[in-house]
N, CA, C and O atoms as a DFTB+ gen file, in Angstrom:
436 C
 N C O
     1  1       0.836      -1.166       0.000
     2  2       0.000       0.000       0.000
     3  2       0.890       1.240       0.000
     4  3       2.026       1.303       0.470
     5  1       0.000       2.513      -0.777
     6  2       1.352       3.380      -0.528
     7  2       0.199       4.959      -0.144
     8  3      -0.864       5.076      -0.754
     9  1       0.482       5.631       0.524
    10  2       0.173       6.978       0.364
    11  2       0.662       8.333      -0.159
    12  3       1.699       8.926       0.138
    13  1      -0.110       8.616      -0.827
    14  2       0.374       9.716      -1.389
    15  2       0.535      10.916      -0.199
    16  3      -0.015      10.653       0.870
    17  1       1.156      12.048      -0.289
    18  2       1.084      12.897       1.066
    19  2       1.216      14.366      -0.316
    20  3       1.938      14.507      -1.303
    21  1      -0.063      15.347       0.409
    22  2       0.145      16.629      -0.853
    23  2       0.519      17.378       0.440
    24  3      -0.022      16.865       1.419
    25  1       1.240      18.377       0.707
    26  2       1.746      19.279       0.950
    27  2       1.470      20.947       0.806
    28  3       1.737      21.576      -0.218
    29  1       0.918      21.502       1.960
    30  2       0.905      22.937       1.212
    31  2       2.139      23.488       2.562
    32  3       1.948      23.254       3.755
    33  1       3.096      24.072       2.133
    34  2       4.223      24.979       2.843
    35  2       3.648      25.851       3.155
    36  3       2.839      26.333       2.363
    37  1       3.832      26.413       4.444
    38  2       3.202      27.573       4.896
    39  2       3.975      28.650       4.509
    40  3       5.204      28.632       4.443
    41  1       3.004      29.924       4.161
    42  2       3.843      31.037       3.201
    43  2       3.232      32.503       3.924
    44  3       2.197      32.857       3.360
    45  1       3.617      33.330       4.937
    46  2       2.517      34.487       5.674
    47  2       1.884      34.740       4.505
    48  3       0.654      34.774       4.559
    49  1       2.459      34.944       3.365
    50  2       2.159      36.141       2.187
    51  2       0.651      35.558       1.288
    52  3      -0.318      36.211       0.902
    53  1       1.006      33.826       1.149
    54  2       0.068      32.841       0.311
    55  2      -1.348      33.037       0.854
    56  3      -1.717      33.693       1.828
    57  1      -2.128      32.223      -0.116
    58  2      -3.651      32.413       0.042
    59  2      -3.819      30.921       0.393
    60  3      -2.965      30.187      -0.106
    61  1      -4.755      30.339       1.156
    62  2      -5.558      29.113       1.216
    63  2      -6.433      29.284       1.800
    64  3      -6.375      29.611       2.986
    65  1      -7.905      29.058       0.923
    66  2      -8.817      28.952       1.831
    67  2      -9.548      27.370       2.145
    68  3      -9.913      26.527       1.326
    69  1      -9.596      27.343       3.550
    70  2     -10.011      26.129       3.516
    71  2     -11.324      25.495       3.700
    72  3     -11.668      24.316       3.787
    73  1     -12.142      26.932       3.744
    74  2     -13.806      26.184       3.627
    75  2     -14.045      25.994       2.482
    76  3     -15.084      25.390       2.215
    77  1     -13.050      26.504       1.265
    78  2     -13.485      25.957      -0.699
    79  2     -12.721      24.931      -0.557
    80  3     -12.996      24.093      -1.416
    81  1     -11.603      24.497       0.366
    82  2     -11.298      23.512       0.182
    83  2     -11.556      22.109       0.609
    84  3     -11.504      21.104      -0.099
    85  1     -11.903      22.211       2.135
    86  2     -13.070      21.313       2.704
    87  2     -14.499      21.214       2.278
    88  3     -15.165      20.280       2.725
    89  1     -15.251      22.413       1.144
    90  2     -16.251      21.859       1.080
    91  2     -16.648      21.380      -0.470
    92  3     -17.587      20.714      -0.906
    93  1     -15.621      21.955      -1.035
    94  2     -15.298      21.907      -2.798
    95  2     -14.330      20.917      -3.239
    96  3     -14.594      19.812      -3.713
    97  1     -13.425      21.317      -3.079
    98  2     -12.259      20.859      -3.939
    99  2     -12.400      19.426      -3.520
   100  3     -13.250      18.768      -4.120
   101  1     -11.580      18.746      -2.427
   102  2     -11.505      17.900      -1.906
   103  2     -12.718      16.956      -1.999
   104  3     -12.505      15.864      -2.527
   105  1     -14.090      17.252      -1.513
   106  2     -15.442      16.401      -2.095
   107  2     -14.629      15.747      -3.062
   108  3     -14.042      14.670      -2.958
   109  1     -14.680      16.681      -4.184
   110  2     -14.818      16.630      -5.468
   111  2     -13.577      15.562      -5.893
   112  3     -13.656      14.710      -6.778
   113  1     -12.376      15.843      -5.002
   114  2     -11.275      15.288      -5.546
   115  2     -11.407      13.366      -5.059
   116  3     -10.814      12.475      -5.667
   117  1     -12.431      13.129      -3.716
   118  2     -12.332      11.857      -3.695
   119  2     -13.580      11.196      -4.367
   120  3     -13.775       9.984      -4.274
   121  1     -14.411      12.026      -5.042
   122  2     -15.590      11.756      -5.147
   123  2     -15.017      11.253      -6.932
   124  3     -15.802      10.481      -7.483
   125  1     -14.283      11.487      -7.417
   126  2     -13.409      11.590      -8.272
   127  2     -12.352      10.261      -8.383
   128  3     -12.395       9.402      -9.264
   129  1     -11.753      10.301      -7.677
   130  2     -10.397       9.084      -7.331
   131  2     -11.126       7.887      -6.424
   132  3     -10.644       6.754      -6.401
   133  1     -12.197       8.200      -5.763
   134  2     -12.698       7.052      -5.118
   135  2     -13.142       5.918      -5.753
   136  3     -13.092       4.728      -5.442
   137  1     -13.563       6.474      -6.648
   138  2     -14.244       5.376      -7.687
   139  2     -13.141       4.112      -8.587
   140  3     -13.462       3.455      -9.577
   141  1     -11.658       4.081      -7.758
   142  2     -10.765       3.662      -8.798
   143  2     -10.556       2.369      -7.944
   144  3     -10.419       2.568      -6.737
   145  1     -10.503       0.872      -8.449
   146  2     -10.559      -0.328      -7.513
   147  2      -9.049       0.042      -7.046
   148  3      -8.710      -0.809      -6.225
   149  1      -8.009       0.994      -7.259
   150  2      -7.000       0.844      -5.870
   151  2      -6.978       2.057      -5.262
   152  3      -5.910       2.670      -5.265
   153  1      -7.953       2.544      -4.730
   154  2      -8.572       3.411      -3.633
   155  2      -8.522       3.003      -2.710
   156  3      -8.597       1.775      -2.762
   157  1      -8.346       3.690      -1.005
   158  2      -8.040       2.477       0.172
   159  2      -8.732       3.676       0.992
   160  3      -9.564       3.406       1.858
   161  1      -8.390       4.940       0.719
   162  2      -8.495       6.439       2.284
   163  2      -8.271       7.578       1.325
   164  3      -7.779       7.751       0.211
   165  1      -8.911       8.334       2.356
   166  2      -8.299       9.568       1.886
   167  2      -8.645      10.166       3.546
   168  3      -9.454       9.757       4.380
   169  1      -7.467      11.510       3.593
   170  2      -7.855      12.116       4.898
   171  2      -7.104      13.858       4.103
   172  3      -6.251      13.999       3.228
   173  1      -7.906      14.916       4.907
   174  2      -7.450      16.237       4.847
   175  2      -6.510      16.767       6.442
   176  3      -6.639      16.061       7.442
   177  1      -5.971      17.532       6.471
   178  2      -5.648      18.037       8.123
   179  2      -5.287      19.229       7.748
   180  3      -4.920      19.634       6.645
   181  1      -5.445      19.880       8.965
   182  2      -5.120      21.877       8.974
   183  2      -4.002      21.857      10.103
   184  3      -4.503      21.756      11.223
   185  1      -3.021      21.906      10.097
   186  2      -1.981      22.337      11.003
   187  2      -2.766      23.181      11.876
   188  3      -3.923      23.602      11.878
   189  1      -1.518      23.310      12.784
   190  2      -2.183      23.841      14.457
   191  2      -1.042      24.840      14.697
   192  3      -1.068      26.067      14.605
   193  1       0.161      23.860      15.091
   194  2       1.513      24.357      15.704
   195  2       2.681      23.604      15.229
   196  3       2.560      22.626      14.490
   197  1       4.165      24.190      15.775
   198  2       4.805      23.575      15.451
   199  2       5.324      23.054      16.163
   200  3       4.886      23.148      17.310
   201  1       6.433      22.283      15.954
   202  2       6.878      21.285      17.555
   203  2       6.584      22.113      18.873
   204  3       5.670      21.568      19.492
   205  1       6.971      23.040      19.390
   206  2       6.951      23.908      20.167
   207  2       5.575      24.422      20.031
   208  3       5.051      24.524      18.921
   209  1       4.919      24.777      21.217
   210  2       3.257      25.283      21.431
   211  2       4.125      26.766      20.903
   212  3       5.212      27.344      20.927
   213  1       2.310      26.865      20.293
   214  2       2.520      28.497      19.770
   215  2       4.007      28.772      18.643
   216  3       4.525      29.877      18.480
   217  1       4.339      27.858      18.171
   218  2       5.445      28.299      16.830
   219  2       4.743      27.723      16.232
   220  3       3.989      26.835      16.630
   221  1       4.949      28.371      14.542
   222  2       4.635      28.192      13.073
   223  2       4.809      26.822      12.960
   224  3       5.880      26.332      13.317
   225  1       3.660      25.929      12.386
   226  2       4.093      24.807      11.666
   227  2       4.750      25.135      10.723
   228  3       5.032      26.321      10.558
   229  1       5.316      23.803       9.540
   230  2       6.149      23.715       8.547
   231  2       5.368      24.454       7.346
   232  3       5.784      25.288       6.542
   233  1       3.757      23.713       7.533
   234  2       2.673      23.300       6.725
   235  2       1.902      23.907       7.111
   236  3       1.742      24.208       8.294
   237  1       1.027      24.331       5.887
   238  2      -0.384      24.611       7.108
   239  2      -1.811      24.111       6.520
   240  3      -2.859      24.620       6.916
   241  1      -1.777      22.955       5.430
   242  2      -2.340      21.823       5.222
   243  2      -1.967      20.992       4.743
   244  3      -0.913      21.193       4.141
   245  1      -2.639      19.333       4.677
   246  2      -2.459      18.324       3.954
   247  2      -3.266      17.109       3.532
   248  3      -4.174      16.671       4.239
   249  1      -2.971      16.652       2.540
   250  2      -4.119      15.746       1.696
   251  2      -3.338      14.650       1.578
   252  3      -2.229      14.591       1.046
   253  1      -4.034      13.676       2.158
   254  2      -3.487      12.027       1.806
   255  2      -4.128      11.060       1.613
   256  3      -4.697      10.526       2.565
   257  1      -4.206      10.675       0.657
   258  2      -4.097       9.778      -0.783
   259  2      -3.756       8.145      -0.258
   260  3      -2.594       7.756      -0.366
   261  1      -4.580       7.417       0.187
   262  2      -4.117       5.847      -0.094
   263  2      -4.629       4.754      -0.883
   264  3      -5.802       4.418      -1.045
   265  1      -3.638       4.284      -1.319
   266  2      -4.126       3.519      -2.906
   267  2      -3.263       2.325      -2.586
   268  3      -2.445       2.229      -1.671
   269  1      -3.558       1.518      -3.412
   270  2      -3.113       0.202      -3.307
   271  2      -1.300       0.156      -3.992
   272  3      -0.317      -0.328      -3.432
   273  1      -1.382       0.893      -5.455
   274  2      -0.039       1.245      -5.336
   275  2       0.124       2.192      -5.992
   276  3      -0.981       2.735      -6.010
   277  1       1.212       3.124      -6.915
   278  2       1.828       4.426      -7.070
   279  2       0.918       4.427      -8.404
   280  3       0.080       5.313      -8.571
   281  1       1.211       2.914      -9.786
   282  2       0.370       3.035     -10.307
   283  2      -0.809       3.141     -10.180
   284  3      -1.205       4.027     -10.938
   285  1      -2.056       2.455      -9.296
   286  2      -3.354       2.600      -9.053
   287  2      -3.569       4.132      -8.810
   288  3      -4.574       4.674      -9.270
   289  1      -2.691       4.799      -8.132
   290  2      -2.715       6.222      -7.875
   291  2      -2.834       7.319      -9.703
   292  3      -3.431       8.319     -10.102
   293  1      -1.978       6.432     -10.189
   294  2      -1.889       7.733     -11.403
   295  2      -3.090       7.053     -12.604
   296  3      -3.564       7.636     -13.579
   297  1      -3.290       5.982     -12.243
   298  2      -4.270       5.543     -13.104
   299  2      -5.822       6.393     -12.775
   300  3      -6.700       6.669     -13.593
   301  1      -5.795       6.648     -11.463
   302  2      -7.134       6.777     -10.810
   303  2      -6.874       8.522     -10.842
   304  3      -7.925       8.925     -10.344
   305  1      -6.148       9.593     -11.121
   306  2      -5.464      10.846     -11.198
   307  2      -5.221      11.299     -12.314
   308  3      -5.343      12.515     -12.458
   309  1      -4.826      10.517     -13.394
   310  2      -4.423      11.286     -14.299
   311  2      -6.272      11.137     -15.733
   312  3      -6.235      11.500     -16.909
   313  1      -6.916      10.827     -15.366
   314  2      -8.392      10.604     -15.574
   315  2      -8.815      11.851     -15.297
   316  3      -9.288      12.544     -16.198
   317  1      -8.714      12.274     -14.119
   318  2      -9.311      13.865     -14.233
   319  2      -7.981      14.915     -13.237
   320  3      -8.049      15.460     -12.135
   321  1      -7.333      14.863     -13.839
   322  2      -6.133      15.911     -13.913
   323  2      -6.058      17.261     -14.084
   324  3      -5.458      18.173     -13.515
   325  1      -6.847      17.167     -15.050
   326  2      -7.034      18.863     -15.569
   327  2      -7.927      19.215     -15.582
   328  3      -8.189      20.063     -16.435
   329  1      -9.276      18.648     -14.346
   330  2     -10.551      19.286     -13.831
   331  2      -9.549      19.736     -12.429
   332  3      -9.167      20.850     -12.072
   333  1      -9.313      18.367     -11.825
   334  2      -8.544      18.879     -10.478
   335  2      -7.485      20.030     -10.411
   336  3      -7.643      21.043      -9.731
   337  1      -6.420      19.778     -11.164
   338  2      -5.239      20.798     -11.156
   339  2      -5.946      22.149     -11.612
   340  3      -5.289      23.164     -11.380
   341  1      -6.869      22.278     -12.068
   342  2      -7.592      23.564     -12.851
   343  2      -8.400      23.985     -11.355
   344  3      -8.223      25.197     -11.231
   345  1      -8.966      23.623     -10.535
   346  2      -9.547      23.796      -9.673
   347  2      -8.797      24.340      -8.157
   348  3      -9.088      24.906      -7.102
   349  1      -7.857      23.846      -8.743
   350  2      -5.859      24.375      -7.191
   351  2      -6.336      26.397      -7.058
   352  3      -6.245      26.804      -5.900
   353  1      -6.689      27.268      -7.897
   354  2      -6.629      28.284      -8.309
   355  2      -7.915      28.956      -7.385
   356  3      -8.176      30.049      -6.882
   357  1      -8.462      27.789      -7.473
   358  2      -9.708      28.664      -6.018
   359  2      -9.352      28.616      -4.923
   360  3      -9.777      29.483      -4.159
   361  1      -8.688      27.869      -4.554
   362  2      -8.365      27.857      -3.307
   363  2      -6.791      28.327      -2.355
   364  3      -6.522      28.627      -1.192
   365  1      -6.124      28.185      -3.515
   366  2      -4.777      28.673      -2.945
   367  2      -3.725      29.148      -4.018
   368  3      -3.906      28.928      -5.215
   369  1      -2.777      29.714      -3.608
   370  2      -1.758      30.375      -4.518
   371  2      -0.254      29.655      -4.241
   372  3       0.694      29.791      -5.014
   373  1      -0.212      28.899      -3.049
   374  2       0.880      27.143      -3.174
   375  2       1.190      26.569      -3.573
   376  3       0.583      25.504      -3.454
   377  1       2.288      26.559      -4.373
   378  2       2.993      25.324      -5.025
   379  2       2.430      23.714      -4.311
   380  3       3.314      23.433      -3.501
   381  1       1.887      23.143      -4.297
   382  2       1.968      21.899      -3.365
   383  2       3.378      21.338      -3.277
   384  3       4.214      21.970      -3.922
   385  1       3.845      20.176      -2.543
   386  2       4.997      19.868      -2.248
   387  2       3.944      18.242      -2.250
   388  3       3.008      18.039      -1.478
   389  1       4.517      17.111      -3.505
   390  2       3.650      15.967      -3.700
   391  2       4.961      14.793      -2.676
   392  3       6.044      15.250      -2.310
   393  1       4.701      13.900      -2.500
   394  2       5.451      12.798      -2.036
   395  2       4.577      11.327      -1.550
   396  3       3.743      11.114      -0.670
   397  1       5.298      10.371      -2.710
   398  2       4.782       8.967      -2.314
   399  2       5.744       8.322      -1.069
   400  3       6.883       8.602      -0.694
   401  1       4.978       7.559      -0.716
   402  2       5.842       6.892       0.417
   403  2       4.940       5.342       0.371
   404  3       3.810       5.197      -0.095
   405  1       5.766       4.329       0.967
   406  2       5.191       3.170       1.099
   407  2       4.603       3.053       2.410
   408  3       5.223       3.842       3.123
   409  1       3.649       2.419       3.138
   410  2       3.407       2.330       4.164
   411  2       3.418       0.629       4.926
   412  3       3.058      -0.499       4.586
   413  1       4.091       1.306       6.181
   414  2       4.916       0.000       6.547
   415  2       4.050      -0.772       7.718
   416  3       4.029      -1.951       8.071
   417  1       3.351       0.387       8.162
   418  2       2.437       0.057       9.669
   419  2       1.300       1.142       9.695
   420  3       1.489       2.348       9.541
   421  1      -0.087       0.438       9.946
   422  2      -0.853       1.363      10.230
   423  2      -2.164       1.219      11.495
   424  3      -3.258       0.681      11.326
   425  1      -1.939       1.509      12.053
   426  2      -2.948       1.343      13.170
   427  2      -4.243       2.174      13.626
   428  3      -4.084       3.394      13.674
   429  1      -5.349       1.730      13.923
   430  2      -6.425       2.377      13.909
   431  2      -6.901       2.087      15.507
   432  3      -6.820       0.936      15.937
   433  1      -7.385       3.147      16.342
   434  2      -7.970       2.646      17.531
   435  2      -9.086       2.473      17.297
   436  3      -9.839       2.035      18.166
């Protein structure tokens, strides 16, 4: 299994909004990729802090992507690519920062 991890770098200057992105984009983006037989999760998160209470996180969101593997990922992505990537523009002015990783352990309480 592998997850994808999207990345937004926190920037004072950048734009993100995250009620178009929690209630738009994202829908849209698993409502989209879910439908692909190596679909497994998807999760959003909003940074808080950074190691230290009250310092800047790194990030100040992220989108993760789990699929069965890197191909199932681009098979199930590159299908609607240029509805999604066309849609980045409402919500933020962030380069994303993309990264696959394999996953080795995962635990659920």
């Amino acid at each position: 299994m592998i997850k994808v991890s999207i990345l937004y770098p926190r920037d004072p200057g950048s734009r993100f909004d995250f009620d178009y992105y929690t209630r738009k984009h994202m829908p849209l983006a698993i409502a989209l990729l879910s439908h692909h037989p190596g679909f497994r999760a998807a999760s959003v998160e909003r940074a808080m802090d950074g190691v230290e209470p009250e310092t800047s996180p790194a990030y100040i969101a992220g989108c993760f992507f789990t699929f069965d593997t890197v191909d199932s990922f681009f098979a199930a992505f590159t299908r609607h690519a240029d509805e999604l990537q066309a849609d980045v523009r409402n919500y933020t002015d962030i380069e994303p920062l993309i990264q696959f990783n394999e996953v080795l352990i995962t635990a659920v309480a």
